[in-house]
C-alpha positions in Angstrom: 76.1 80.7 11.9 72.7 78.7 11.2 70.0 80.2 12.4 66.5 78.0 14.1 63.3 78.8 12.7 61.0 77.7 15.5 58.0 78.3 13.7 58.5 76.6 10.9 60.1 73.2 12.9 56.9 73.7 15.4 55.2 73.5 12.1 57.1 70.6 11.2 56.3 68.4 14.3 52.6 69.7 14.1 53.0 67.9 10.4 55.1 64.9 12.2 51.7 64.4 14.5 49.3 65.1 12.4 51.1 61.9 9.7 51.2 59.6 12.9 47.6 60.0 13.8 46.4 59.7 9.8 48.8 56.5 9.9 46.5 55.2 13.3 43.5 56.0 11.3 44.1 53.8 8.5 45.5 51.2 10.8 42.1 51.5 12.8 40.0 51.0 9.6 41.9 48.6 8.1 40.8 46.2 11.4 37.2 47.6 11.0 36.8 46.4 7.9 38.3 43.3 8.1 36.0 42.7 11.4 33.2 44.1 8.7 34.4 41.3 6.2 33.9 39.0 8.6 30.3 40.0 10.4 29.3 40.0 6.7 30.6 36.5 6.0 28.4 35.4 8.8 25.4 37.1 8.1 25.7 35.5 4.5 26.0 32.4 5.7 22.9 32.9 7.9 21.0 33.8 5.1 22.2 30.6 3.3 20.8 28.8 6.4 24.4 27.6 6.6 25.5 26.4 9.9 28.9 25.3 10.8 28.9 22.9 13.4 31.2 20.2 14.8 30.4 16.7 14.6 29.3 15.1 17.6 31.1 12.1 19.0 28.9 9.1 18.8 28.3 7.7 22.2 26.9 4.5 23.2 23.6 6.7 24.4 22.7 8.1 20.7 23.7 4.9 19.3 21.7 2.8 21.3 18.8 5.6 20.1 19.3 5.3 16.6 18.8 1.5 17.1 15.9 1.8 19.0 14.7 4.0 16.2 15.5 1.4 13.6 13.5 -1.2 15.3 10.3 0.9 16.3 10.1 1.6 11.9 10.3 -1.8 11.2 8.0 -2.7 13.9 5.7 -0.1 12.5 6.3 -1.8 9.2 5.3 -5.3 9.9 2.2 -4.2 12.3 0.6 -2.0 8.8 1.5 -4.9 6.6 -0.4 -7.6 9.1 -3.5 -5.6 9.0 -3.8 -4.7 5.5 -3.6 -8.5 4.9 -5.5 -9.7 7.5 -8.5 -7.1 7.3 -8.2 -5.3 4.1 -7.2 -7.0 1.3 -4.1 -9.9 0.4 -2.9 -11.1 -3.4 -3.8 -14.7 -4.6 -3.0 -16.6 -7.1 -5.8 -18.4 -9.3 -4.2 -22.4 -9.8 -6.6 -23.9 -12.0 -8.9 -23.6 -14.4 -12.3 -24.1 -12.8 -13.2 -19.9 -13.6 -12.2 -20.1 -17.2 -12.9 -18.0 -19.0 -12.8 -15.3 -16.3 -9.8 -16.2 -14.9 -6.9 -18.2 -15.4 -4.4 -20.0 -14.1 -1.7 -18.1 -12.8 -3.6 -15.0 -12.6 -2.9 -12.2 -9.7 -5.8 -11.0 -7.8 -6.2 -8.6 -5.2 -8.8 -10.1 -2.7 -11.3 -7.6 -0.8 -11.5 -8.4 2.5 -13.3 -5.5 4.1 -16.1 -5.1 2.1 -18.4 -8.1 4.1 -18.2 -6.3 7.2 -20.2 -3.9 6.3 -22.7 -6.0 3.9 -23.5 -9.6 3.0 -22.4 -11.2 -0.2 -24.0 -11.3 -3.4 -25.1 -13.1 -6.2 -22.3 -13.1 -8.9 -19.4 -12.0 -6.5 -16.4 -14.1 -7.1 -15.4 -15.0 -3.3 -12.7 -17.0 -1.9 -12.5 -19.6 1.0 -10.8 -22.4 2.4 -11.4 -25.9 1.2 -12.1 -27.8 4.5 -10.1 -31.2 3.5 -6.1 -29.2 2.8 -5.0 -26.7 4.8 -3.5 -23.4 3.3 -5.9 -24.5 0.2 -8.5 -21.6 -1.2 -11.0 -22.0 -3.4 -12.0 -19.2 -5.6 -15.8 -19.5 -7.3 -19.1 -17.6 -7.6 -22.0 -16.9 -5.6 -25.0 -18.7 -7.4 -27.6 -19.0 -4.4 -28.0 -16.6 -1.7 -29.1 -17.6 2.0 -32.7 -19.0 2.0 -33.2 -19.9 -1.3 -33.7 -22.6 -3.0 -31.2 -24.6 -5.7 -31.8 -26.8 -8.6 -30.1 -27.7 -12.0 -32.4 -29.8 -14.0 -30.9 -32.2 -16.5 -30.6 -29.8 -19.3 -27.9 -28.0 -17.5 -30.9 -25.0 -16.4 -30.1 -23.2 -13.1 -33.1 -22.6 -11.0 -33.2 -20.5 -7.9 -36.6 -20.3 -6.0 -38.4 -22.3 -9.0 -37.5 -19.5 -11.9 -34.6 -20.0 -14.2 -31.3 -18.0 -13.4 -30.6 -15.5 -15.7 -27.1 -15.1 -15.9 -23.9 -14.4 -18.2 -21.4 -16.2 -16.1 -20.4 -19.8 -17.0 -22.8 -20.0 -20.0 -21.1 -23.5 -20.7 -24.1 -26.4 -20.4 -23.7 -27.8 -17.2 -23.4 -32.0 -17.7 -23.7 -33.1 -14.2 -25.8 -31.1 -11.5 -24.4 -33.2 -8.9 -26.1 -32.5 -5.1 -28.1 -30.0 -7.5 -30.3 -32.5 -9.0 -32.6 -32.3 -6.0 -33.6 -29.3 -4.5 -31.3 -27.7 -1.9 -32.4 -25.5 0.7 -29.8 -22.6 1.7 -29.4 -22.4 5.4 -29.6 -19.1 6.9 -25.6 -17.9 6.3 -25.2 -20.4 3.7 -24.3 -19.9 -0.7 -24.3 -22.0 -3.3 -21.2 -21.4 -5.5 -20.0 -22.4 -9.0 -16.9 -21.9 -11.4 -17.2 -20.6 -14.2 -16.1 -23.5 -15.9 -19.1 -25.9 -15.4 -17.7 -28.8 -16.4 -14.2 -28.9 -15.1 -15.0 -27.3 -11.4 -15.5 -29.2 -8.0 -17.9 -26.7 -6.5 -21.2 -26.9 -4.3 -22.4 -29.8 -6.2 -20.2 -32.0 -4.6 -19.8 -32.7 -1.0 -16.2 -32.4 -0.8 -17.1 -28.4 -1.1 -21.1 -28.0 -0.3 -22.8 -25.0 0.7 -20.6 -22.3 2.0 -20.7 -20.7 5.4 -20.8 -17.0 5.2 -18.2 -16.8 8.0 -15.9 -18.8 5.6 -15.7 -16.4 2.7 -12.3 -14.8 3.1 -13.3 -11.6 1.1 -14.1 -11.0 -3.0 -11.9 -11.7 -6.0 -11.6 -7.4 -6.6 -9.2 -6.5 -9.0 -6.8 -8.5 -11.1 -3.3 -7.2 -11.4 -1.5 -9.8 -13.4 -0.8 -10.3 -16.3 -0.5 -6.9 -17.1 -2.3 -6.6 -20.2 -5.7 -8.4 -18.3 -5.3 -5.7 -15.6 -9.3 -4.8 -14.3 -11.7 -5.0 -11.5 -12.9 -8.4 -11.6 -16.6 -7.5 -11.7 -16.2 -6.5 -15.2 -14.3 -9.5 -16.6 -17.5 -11.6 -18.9 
């Protein structure tokens, strides 16, 4: 005859419990740390400033926007490229030789255009204006005579402003034919007197074809040149 121990199977089932509830613990922490593994994840990812987002569907509304965008940028872009070259300064290009040795043909200036608003020209500045006779047609020369004074070139080629010889290092050619200059001109009250550099191949103020200048004329000052390359400098310097 078997005999029961209760005690020792009461002991047994305490064991039989006590295995199930160790087997729910591990269960339970397994899930706690994959739920750990994941909060983790997306805390890293939130330190990497990653975001994961869908895509949005385009729709006529933010496509119409990103036109409209388009277009106000290129508006922009046209309106800051008409006022730098309309008020502050445009590139021209010297055709001629009429400012040898300054400048030559084909050179690449950068024209100042903002500068006479705020003071007159002066004598020496290489300015640019329209010839009256072609449209779309500049000429580029250099201020001799200022408002008010007076102009003469005497037969030996001598400059004279207000009765005393110019003293000048521009243009140091002899000048053949003084042209209007052979008799004294008066400058008006906004007008120059201009010459290239080139005496004696440049149609300048002593013809009439050019004349004096009108202040209001003078598109801005010959500034810097910028081609060719190796010639690269501020105009005012070139001798």
């Amino acid at each position: 005859m078997k005999v029961i121990d209760f005690n020792e199977e009461e002991q047994q089932i305490k064991r039989d419990i006590e295995r199930a509830r160790q087997n729910m613990k591990d269960v339970e922490d397994l899930s706690d740390f994959d739920n750990k593994k994941t909060k983790d994840k997306k805390q890293t990812d939130s330190n990497k400033g990653v975001v994961i987002e869908e895509d949005e569907p385009i729709t006529k509304e933010s496509l119409g926007k990103e036109v409209l965008s388009v277009i106000i940028n290129v508006l922009i872009c046209f309106a800051v490229v008409f006022l730098i070259t309309h008020f502050i300064g445009q590139r021209t290009v010297v055709s001629g030789s009429s400012m040898e040795d300054t400048l030559s043909d084909g050179d690449n200036l950068i024209v100042d255009k903002i500068s006479y608003r705020f003071h007159d020209p002066e004598r020496f500045d290489v300015v640019v204006f329209p010839y009256q006779y072609e449209e779309d047609t500049y000429y580029i020369k250099r201020i001799i005579g200022l408002p008010g004074e007076v102009v003469r070139i005497d037969t030996d080629g001598v400059i004279y402003i207000n009765g005393e010889p110019l003293n000048e290092t521009y243009g140091t050619e002899v000048i053949l034919n003084s042209g209007l200059a052979t008799n004294e001109i008066l400058l008006g009250p906004d007008e120059y007197f201009v010459l290239g550099d080139n005496r004696n191949n440049s149609t300048d103020s002593r013809f009439e074809q050019v004349g004096n200048i009108e202040g209001d004329d003078i598109v801005g000052k010959a500034w810097v040149r910028v081609y060719p390359f190796g010639k690269f400098g501020l105009v005012d310097n070139i001798e």
